[in-house]
N, C-alpha and C positions, 0 to 999 in steps of 0.2 A: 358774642353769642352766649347763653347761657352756659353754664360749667355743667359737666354730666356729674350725677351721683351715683350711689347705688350700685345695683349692676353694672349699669353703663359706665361708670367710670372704671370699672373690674375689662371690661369689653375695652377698653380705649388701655389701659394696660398691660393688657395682654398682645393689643395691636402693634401696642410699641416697639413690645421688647418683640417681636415677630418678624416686620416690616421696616424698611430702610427710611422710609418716612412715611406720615399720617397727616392727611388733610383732611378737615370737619366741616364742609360749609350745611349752613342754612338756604335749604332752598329758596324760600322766600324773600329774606334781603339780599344772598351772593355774600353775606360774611361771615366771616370763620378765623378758625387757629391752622397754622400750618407746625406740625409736632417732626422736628428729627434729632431726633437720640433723645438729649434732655436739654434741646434749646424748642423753645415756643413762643412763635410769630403769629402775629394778631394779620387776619386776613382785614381789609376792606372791600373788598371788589375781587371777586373770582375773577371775570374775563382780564382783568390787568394782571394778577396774577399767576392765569395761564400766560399772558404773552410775555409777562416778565420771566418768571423761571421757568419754565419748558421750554420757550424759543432761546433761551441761552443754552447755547452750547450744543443745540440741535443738528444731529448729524443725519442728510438726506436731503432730499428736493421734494419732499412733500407736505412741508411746513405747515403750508394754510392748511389742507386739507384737515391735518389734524388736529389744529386747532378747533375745526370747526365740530368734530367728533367728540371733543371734551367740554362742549360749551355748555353750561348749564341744562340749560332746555335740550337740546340735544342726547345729551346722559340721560334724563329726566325720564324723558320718549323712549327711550332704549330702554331703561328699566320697566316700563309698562310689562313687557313682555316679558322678561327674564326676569332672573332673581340678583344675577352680578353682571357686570360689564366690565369686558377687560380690552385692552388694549395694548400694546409691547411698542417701544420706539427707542432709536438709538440714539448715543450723545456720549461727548466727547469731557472729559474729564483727568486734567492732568496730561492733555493728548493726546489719551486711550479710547478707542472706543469703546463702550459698554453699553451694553443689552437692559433697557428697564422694563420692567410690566407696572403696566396700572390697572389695579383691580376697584372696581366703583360698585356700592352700593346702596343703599338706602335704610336707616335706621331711625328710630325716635318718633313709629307711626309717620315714617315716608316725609318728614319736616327736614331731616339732617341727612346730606351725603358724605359719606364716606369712602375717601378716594387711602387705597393704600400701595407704595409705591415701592418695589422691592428690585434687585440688581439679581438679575437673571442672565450675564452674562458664561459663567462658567455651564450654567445647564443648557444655553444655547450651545455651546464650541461642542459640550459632548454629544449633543441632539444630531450638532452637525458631521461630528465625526461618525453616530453611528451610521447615519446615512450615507458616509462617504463611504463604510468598511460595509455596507448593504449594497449600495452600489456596485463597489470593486468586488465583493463576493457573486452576484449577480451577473457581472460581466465576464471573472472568473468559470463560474458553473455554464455563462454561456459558450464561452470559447474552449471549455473543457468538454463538454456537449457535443460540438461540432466536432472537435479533435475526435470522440469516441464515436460519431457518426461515421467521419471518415473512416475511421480505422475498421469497423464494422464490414462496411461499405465496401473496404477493399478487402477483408477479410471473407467476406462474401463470394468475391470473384476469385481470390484466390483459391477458395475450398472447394468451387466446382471445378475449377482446373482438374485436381486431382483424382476426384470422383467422376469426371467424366471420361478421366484415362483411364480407371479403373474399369469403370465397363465398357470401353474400345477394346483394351487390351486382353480381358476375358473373352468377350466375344472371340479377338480373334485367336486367341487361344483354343478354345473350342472346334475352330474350325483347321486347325493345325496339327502337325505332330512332330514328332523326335524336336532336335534344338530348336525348331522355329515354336513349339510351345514352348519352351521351360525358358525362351527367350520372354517370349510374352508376357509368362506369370511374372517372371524376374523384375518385368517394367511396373507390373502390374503392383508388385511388392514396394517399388519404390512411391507408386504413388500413393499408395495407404500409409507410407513412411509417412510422407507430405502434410496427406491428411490429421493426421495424427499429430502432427508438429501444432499444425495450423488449431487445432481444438487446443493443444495445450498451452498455447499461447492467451486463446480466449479463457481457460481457466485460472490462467495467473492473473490475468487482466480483471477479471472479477473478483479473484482473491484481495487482491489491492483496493480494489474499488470500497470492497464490503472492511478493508484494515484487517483481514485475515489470510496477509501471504506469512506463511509459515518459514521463518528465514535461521538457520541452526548453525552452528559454531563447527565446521568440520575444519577437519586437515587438508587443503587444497596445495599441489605441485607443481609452478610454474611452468615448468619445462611439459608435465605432461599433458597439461590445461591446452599449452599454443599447441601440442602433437592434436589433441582431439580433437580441437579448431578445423586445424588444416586437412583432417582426414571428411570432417562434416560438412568443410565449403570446398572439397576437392572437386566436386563434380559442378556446380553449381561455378566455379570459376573457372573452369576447363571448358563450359559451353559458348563464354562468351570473349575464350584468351585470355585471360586475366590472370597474371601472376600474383601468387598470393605470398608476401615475406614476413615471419612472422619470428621473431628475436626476442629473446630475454633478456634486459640489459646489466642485472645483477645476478648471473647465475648460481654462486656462494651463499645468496640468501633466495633460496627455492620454496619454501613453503613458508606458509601462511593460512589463518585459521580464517574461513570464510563460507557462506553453503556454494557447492561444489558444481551441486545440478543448476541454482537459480544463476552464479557468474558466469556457469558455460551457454545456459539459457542466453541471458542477456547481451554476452559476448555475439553469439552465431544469429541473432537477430540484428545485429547492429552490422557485422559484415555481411549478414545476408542485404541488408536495408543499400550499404554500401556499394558491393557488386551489383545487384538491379539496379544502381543509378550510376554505376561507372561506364565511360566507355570502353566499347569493346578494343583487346587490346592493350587496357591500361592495365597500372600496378595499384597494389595494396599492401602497405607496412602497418604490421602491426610489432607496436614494443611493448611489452610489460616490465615496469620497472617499480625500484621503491625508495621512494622519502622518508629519513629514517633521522629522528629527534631525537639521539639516546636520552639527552640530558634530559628532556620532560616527559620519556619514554612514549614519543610518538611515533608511529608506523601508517605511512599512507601506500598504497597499493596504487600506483600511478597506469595509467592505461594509454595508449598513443597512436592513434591509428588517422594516417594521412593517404590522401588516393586522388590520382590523377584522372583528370579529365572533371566538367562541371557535373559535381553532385549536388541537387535540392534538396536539403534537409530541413527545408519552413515548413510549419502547421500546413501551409497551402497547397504542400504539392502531396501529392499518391503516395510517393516513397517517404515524405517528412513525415505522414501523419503515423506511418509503421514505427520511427521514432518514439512516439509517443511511449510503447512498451520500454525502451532503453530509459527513457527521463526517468520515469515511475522505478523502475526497478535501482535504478542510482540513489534516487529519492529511499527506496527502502534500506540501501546500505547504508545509509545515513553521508552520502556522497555528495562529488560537485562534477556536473558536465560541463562542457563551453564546445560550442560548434566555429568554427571560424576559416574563412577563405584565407589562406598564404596569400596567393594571387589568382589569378582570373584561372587555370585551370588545375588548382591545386587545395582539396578542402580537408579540413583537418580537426579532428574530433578530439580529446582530451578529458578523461575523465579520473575522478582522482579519492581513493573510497579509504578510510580509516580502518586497518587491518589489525589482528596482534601478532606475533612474531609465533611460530610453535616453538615448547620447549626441545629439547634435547632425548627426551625420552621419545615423546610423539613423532618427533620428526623420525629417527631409529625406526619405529612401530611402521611409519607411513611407507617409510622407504623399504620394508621387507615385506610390506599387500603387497604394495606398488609391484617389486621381482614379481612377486606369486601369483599377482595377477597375469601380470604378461605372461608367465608360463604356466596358465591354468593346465592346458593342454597336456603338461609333464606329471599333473599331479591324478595319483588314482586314489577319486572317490566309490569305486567299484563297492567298497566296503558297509558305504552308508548308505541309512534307507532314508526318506525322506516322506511324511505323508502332509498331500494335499487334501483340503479340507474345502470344498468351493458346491454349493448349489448349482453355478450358473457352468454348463457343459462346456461353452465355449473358451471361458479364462482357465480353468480346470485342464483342460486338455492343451493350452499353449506353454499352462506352469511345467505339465509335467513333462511338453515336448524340450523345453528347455533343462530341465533339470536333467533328464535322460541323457542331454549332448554331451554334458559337463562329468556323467558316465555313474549318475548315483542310481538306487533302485528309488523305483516310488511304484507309492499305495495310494489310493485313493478315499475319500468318505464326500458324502454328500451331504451331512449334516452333522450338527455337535454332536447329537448322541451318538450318530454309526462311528465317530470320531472315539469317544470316550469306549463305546465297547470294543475296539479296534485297539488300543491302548491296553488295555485290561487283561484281554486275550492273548496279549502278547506275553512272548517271553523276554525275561529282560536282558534291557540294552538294546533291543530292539529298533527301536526308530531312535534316530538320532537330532531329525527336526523337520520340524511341523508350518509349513506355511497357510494360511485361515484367513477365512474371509471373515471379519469383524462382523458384518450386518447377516449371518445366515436365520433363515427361519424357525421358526421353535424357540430352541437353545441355541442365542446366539455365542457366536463366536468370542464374545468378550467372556460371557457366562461358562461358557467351553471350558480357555484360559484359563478362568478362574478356579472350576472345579480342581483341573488339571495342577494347578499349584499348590490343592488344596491336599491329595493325594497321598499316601502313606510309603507307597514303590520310591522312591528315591531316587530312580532310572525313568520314572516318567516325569513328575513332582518338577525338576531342572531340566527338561529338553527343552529345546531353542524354539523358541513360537515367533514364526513372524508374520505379522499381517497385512494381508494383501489387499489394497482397498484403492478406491476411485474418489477416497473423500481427500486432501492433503490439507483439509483446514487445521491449523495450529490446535485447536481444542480435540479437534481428532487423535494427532498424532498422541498427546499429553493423555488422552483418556484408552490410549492404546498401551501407555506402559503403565498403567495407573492399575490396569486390568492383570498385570502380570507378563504380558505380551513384549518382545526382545528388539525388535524391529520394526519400522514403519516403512511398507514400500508400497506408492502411489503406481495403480496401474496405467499406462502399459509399462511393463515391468523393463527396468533401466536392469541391462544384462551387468554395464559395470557396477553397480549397485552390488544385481545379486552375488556375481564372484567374489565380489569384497568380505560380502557374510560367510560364505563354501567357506574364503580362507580364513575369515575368523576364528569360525566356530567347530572346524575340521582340520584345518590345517596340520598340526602336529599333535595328532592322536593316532598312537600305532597301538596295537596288542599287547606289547608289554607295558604301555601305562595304563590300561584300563582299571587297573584297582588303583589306581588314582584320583579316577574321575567316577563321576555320574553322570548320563547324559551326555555322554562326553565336552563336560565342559569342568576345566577345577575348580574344587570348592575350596574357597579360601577360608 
């Protein structure tokens, strides 16, 4: 065939170094050059040349077919309508498969085809992997779907349980008197407990979902962790016989730095998950223990908990799918679970979370809350005044029934400003700490805070601000001390929580050190 010039020969250069090889045929005669790298074969006969190199080493059963798809006239026809014609086939090379494309077009005012042939096997494997990791994500989000269906589903059922005790047990409260009411309210109490469990379950579960559980580095006490267990599934295993054994297997090494609310969370769903599927009758061992690596300074927080009688813990069943919250929340310790049957009526849970050891100082600190909490009771905050700071009547009035028990005085404001003039008016030393609502109307609560530190009195400027809110998202807590603000507590208000703060921030402040402090807290 004639040799190109000019452009066209800039165009067949460019193809070269482009494409894995280049074929030029003349429409009219079927001959041509066949170009790969910088060897150059003189064609005589395209249709010989398709069946000579393309049927070698052709890998498939559909040989002729496409043969027939590259035959001059065929290509020819195809380009009427389009501008390129491509085609992809596979073939074996060195006894590899490998992916080719053949892209066909027409140059030289439609005289000269241009067939160019390139190895497209590497962007096939990734073409094919994305669709495998689209797939397995798609089937992922399906069966993750369904899990959050279920657990909804049964979240559902389980939250009118206690909402429909709640109004049995009022009603028949109402119609009652002396112990057989304060019996009623009593029940009545537990099922708003319930309730209440049941929503905060769906809050964490959405937290996760959205990558915003807010998970913090506390002091956590083995020994006290299994006490609180056993006091929260006391009732709940006593209904249906169930012994509940709950062991520490390294009691020498008792604390560890962990969040405190989200492990006992996790913990008392996972035995609550476990009693609802035990039989009645049976036992429940739980151990906590810990795998300890000095040499590469590793610390796993080991969990072990085995129960007799057949327990379902598959996606499929009712109780598996309550599971779901314990995966997830493992998954956020950066953990590993394994579910596993001993034998036919013995199943046995295992889960195993990377902890760090507390120092020596904090563990001292933890260990003398810990006394002081157990003996809030012995301690008189008669002294201290406390002001709540709450728009909404009804958390307002449960802060300050709480606070009262614990024997502080408290004041009240319904807004930042009657807050701030309330402050003002005071004589100093006054209040000693301020519990606020973050979102109040006007002048919120952050803005409050803020004034508040911004202050010249020196006795108000340092008073203990902690705020009291319904939001527990991570960027929350972070823009609550950002604000100046000393504590973060998600309502309904965790009572061991708030005694933890009493002794913090009261604990050992008498009359003779007050010209020590301000606010009563030391300024260092």
């Amino acid at each position: 065939m004639n040799s190109f010039a000019g452009k066209e020969e800039v165009l067949v250069d460019m193809l070269v170094r482009t494409y894995e090889q280049i074929v030029l045929i003349e429409v009219e005669s079927g001959m041509g050059q066949w170009i790969c790298g910088k060897n150059q074969t003189d064609i005589s006969d395209y249709a010989q040349w398709c069946a000579d190199n393309t049927a070698k080493d052709y890998f498939g059963d559909d040989l002729n077919i496409f043969l027939q798809k590259i035959q001059l006239d065929a290509v020819c026809e195809a380009l009427k309508y389009e501008d390129d014609y491509i085609l992809e086939y596979s073939k074996k090379e060195d006894g590899i498969v490998c992916r080719k494309r053949m892209k066909m077009f027409l140059c030289r005012k439609d005289t000269v085809l241009c067939i160019c042939v390139d190895d497209v096997t590497h962007e096939v494997i990734e073409k094919r992997r994305e669709r495998e990791l689209v797939a397995s994500s798609l089937d992922l989000a399906h069966r993750s779907n369904a899990v959050k269906e279920q657990f909804l589903y049964n979240m559902k059922q389980e939250m009118r349980e206690p909402l429909q005790g709640v109004k049995g047990m009022l009603e028949e409260a109402l119609s009652s008197e002396g112990d057989a009411r304060t019996a009623y309210i009593e029940k009545a109490e537990k099922c708003v407990e319930q309730y209440i469990e049941q929503v905060e379950q769906l809050f964490v579960m959405s937290d996760i979902e959205k990558g915003e559980l807010y998970v913090r580095d506390e002091v956590v006490m083995a020994d006290r962790l299994l006490e609180q267990l056993q006091v929260l599934l006391a009732e709940r295993a006593s209904a249906k016989n169930i012994i509940l054994k709950m062991n520490n297997k390294n009691p020498k090494m008792n604390t560890f730095y962990l969040d405190r609310i989200h492990i006992t969370r996790m913990l008392w769903n996972l035995m609550s998950v476990m009693i609802k599927g035990s039989c009645e009758g049976s036992a429940l061992d739980m151990e906590l223990g810990f795998d300890v690596d000095e040499e590469n300074e590793l610390f796993d927080l080991t969990i072990s908990v085995k129960g007799d009688g057949e327990v379902d813990l598959t996606d499929e069943s009712p109780i598996g799918a309550g599971m779901d919250l314990v995966y997830r929340m493992v998954d956020c310790f950066s953990g590993v679970i394994r579910v596993s049957g001993e034998n036919e009526n013995r199943v046995a849970v295992d889960i195993r979370i990377p902890v760090q050891p507390v120092d020596k100082k904090d563990q001292s600190e933890a260990g003398i809350i810990a006394h002081l909490v157990d003996h809030i009771k012995e301690r008189d905050f008669s002294k201290y005044r406390a002001l709540v700071v709450d728009d909404n009547e009804i958390n307002r009035d449960i802060t300050v029934a709480l606070l009262r028990k614990f024997g502080l005085q408290v004041e009240t404001a319904e807004s930042g400003q009657e807050a701030i003039d309330m402050l003002l008016a005071s004589p100093g030393r006054y209040y000693q700490i301020m519990f606020m609502n973050p979102v109040l109307p006007g002048k919120t609560g952050f803005e409050t805070t803020m004034e508040i530190r911004e202050m010249k009195r020196r006795d108000i400027n340092d008073i203990t601000v902690v705020a009291l809110t319904s939001n527990g998202l991570r960027d929350e807590r972070i823009r609550s001390l950002e604000h100046g603000m000393d504590y973060h507590i998600v309502l309904p208000l965790d009572e061991v929580e708030l005694k933890e703060i009493l002794i913090r921030e009261l604990q050992d402040l008498s009359p003779r050190d007050e010209h020590e402090v301000f606010g009563f807290r030391v300024l260092k």
